[in-house]
C-alpha positions as MATLAB code, in Angstrom:
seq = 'XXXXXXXXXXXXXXXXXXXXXXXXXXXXXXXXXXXXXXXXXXXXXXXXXXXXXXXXXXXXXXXXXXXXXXXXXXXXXXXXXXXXXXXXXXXXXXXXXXXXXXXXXXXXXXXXXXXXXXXXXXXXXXXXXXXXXXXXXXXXXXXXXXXXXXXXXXXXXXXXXXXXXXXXXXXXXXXXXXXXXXXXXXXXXXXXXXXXXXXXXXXXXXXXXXXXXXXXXXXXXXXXXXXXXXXXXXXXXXXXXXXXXXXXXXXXXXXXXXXXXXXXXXXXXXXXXXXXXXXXXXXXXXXXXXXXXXXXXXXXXXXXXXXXXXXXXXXXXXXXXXXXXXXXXXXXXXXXXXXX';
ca = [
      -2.536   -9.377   -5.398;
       0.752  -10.930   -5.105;
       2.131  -10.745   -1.681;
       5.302   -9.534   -2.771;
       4.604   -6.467   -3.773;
       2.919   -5.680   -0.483;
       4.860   -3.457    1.642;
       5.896   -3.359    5.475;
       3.450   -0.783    7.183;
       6.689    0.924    8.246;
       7.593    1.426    4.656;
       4.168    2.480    3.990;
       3.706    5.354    6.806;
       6.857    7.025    5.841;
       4.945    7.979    2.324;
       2.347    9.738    4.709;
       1.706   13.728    4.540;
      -1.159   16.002    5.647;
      -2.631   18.026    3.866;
      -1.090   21.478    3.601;
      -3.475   23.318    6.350;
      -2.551   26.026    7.919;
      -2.023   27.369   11.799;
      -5.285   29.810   11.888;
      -7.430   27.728    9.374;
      -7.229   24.805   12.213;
      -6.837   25.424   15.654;
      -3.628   24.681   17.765;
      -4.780   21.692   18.834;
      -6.143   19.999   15.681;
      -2.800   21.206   13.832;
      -0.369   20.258   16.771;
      -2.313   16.464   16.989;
      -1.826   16.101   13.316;
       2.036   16.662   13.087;
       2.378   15.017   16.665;
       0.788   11.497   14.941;
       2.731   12.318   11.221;
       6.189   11.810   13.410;
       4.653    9.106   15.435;
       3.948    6.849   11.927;
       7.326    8.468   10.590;
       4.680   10.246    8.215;
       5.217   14.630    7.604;
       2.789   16.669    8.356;
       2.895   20.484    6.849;
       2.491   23.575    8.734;
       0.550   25.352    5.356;
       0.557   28.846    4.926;
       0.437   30.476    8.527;
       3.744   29.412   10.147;
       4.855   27.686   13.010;
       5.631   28.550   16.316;
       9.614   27.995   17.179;
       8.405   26.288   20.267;
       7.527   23.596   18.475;
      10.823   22.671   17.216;
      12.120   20.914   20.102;
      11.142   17.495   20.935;
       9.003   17.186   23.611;
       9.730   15.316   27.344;
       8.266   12.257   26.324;
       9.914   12.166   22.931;
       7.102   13.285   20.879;
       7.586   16.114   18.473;
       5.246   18.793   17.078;
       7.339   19.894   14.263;
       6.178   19.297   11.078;
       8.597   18.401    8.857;
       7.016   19.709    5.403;
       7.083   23.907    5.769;
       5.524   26.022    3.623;
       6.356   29.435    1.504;
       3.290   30.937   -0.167;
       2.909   34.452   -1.448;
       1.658   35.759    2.377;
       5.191   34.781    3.406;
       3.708   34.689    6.679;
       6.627   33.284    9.540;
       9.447   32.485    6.613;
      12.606   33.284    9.004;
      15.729   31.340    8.890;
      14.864   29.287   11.920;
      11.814   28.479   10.003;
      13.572   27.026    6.890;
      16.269   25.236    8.784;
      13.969   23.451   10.510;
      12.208   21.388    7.525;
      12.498   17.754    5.555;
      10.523   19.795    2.814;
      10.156   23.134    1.890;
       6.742   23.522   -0.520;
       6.396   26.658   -2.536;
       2.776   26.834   -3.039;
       2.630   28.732   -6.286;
      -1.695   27.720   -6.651;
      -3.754   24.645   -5.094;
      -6.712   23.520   -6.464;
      -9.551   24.683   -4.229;
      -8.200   28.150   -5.107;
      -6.176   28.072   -8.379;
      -4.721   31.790   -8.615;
      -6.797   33.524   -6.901;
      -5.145   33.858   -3.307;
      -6.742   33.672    0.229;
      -7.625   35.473    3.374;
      -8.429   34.365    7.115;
     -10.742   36.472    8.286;
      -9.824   39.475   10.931;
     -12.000   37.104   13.757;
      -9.841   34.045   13.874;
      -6.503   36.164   13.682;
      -6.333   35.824   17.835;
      -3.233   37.212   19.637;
      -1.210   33.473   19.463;
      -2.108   33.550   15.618;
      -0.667   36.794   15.126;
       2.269   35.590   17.822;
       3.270   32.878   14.746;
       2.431   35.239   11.794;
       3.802   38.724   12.909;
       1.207   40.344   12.141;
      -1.792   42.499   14.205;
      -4.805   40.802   15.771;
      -8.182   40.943   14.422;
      -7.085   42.255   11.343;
      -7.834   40.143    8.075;
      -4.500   38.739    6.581;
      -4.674   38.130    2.375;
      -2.481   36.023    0.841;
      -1.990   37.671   -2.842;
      -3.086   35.953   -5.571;
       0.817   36.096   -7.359;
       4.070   35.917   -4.957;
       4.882   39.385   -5.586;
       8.400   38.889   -5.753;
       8.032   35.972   -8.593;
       6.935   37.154  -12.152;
       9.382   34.941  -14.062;
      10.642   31.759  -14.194;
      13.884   33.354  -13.333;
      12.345   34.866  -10.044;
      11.574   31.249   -9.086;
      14.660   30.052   -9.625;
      16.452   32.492   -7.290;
      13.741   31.555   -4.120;
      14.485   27.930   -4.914;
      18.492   28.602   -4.787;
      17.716   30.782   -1.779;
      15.866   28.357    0.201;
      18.479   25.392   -0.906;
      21.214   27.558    0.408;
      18.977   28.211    3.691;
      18.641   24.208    3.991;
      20.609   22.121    1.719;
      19.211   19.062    3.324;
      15.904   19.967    2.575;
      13.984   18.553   -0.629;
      12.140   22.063   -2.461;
       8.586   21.508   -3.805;
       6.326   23.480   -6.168;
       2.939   23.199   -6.100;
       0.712   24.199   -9.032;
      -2.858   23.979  -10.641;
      -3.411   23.259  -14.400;
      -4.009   26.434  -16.215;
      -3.016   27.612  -19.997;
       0.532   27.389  -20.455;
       0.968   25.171  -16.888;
       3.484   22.770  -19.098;
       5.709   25.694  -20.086;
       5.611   27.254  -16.227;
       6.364   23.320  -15.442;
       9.448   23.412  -17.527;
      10.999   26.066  -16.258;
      10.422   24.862  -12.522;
      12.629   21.541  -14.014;
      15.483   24.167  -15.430;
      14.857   26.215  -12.412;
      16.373   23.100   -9.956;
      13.154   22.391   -8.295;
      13.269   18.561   -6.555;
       9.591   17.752   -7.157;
       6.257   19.595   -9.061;
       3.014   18.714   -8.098;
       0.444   19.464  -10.452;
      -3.333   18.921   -9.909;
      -4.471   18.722  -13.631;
      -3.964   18.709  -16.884;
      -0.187   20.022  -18.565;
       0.120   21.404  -22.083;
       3.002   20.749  -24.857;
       6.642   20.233  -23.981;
       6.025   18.929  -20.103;
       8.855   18.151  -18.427;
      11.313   18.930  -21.296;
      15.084   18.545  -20.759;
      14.242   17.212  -17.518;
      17.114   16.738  -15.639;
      15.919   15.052  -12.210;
      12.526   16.138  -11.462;
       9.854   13.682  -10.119;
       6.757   15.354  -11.251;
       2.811   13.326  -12.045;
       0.193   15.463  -13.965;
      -3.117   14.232  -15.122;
      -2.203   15.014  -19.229;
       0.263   16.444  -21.381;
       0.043   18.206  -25.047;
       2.316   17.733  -27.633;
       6.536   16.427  -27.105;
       5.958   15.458  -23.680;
       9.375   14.780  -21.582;
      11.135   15.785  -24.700;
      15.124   15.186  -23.986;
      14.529   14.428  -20.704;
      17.608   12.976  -19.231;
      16.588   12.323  -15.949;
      13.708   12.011  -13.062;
      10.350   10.313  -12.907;
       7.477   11.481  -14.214;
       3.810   10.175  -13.833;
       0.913   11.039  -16.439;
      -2.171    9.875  -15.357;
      -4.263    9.990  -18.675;
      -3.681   11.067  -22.830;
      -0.393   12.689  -23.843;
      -0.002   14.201  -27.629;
       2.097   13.583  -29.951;
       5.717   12.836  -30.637;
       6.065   11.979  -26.563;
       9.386   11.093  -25.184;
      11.389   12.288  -28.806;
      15.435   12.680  -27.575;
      14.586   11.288  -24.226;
      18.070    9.734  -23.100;
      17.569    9.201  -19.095;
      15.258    8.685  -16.467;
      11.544    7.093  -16.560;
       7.786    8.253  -17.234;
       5.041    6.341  -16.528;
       2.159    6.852  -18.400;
      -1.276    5.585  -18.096;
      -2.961    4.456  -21.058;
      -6.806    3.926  -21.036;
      -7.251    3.667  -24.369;
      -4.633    1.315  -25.444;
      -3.223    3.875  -27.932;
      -0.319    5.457  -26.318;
       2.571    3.680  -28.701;
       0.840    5.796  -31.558;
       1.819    9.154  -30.094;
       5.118    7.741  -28.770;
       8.444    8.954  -30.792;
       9.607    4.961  -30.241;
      13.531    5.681  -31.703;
      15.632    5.417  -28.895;
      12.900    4.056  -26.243;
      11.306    1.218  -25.181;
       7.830    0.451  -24.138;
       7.105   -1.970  -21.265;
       4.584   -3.224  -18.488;
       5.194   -2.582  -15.104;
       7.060   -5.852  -14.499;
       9.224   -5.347  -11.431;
       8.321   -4.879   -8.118;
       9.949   -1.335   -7.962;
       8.257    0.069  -10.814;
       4.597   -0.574   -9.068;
       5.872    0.952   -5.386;
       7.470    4.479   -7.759;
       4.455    4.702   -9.405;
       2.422    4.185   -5.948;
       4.202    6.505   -3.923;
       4.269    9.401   -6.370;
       0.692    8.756   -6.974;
       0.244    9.063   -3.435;
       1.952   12.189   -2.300;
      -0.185   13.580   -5.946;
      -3.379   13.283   -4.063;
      -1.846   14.551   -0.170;
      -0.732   17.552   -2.262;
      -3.074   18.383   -5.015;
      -6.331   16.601   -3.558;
      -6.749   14.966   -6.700;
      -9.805   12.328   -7.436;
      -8.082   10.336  -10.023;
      -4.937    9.854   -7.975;
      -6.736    8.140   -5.323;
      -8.974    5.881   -7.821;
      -5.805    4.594   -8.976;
      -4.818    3.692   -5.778;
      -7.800    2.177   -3.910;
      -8.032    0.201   -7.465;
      -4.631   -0.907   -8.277;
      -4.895   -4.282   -9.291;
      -7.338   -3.254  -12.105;
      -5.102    0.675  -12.888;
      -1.430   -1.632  -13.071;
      -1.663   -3.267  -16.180;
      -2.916    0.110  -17.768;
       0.359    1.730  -17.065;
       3.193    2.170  -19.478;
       6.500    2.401  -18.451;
       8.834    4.984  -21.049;
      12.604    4.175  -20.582;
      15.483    4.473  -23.094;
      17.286    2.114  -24.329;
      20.687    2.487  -23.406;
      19.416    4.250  -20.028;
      18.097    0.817  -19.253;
      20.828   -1.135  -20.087;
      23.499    1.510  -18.292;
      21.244    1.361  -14.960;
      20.788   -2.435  -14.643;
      24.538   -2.471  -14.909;
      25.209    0.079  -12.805;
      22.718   -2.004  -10.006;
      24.286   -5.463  -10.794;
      27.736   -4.004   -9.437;
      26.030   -2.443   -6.755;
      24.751   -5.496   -5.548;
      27.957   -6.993   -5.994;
      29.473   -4.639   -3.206;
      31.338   -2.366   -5.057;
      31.331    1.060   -4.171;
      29.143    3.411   -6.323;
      31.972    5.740   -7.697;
      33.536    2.244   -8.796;
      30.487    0.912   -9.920;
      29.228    4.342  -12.105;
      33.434    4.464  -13.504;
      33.237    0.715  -14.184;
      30.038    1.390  -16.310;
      31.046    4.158  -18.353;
      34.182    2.546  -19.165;
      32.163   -0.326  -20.602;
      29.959    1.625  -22.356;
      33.027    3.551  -23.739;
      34.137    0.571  -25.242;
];
């Protein structure tokens, strides 16, 4: 490995998250300890499903917090209150997961004590279900009114959708890019027309159908295995990543206004890293962490999908940049130079 591409541990541990487990599924303790050591690291740790007690907002006397920064809105809805929102990095809509892909949850009427039901508002020993659907989301639409509601409850706070590969996950996928979502998780495979007309997405899935990131003018996307045909057609902005086992992916690749190229710079490699990472936090996914406990063999395996003039627009844009200028001058400067 070269040494440059090696990153400060600081730089590392701020790509750290828990996994998304809730207040009632793990006791006080364990879930307190775990955001306690995610803000120690400058990790996130994420309350799941069950809340979060407002007490745990406020930093504690010897400057440790308990507050997890990622919160969570699933169809229970258990604890969502403004004070809740307001008081997140992240806020994850947890649409499906992959232990239980659309089929909800429950935590059994014995471990809903008096301090769980405290955090939940509900009433103790009585089982609480989290629905299989959010019952206030049956289109696309619907989705895109919680995410403008929860952007207008914390407009500093980056909105998440998490999702499970079913039939017709690329179209759902889609619409959460139209629908102003900051980042989709997906553990599995996509269908046809992932990530079209993306406009600023990040988003990794493990396979796409046919016209993947079709017009896609902006974002990152990962694919961590085969796409189908006619991939990247009318893509004008931002970057996919796609790994290619087979050494075939320039085949199903509509080449016109793209090009194809190896992950040669240093930034590339941490992207594809760090999306791959917060992939497995979020979806558990196997292939996710192969990848990353076997770089060095995975890197050369990736293909990096950028169009033409979007490449030559951004290393402009970053030349100036580095030249001090300010980046209003530096984006005007560009587009008067592309003008001409």
């Amino acid at each position: 490995m070269n040494i440059d591409e090696v990153e400060s541990v600081e730089s590392i541990c701020h790509r750290f998250k828990t996994g998304a487990m809730s207040y009632g599924s793990l006791s006080q303790e364990a879930h307190e300890c775990l955001a306690i050591a995610m803000n120690r690291i400058g990790g996130k740790s994420n309350t799941g499903e069950g809340g979060e007690n407002p007490n745990r907002f406020a930093p504690l006397p010897n400057g440790d917090s308990k507050r997890s920064a990622i919160k969570q809105v699933a169809s229970g809805r258990f604890d969502v209150t403004s004070n809740y929102l307001v008081n997140a990095d992240e806020i994850q809509i947890k649409i499906a997961q992959g232990v239980k892909p659309g089929e909800g949850g429950q935590l059994p009427g014995g471990k809903v004590y008096p301090w769980i039901v405290e955090c939940r508002g509900t009433t103790a020993g009585i089982g609480l279900i989290s629905p299989p659907p959010h019952h206030d989301i049956y289109f696309i639409e619907d989705l895109a009114e919680l995410i403008h509601d929860l952007k207008n409850a914390n407009p500093r706070a980056r909105i998440s959708v998490k999702l499970v590969s079913e039939v017709g996950v690329g179209t759902i996928a889609a619409g959460i890019v139209k629908a102003c979502a900051d980042v989709v998780l997906i553990s599995g495979t996509a269908g046809e027309r992932f990530c079209i007309r993306n406009s600023g997405v990040n988003a990794v899935v493990e396979g796409v159908g046919d016209h993947g990131c079709e017009y896609m003018t902006g974002g990152t996307v990962v694919i961590l295995g085969r796409t189908g045909r006619n991939f990247a057609a009318g893509m004008s902005g931002g970057t996919a990543y796609v790994l290619d086992m087979q050494g075939d992916f320039a085949t199903y690749c509509n080449k016109e206004i793209v090009l194809l190229e190896k992950l040669k710079e240093i930034g590339d490699s941490l992207t594809v890293k760090k999306m791959l990472l917060q992939h497995a936090e979020h979806t558990g996914s196997k292939l996710a962490l192969e990848i990353l406990d076997n770089w060095d063999e995975y890197k050369d395996k990736f293909v990096k999908v950028i169009p033409k003039e979007y490449k030559i627009v951004t290393q402009k844009l970053n030349e100036y940049l580095q030249q001090g200028m300010s980046a209003d001058a530096a984006t005007l400067k560009v587009f008067e130079e592309v003008k001409s």
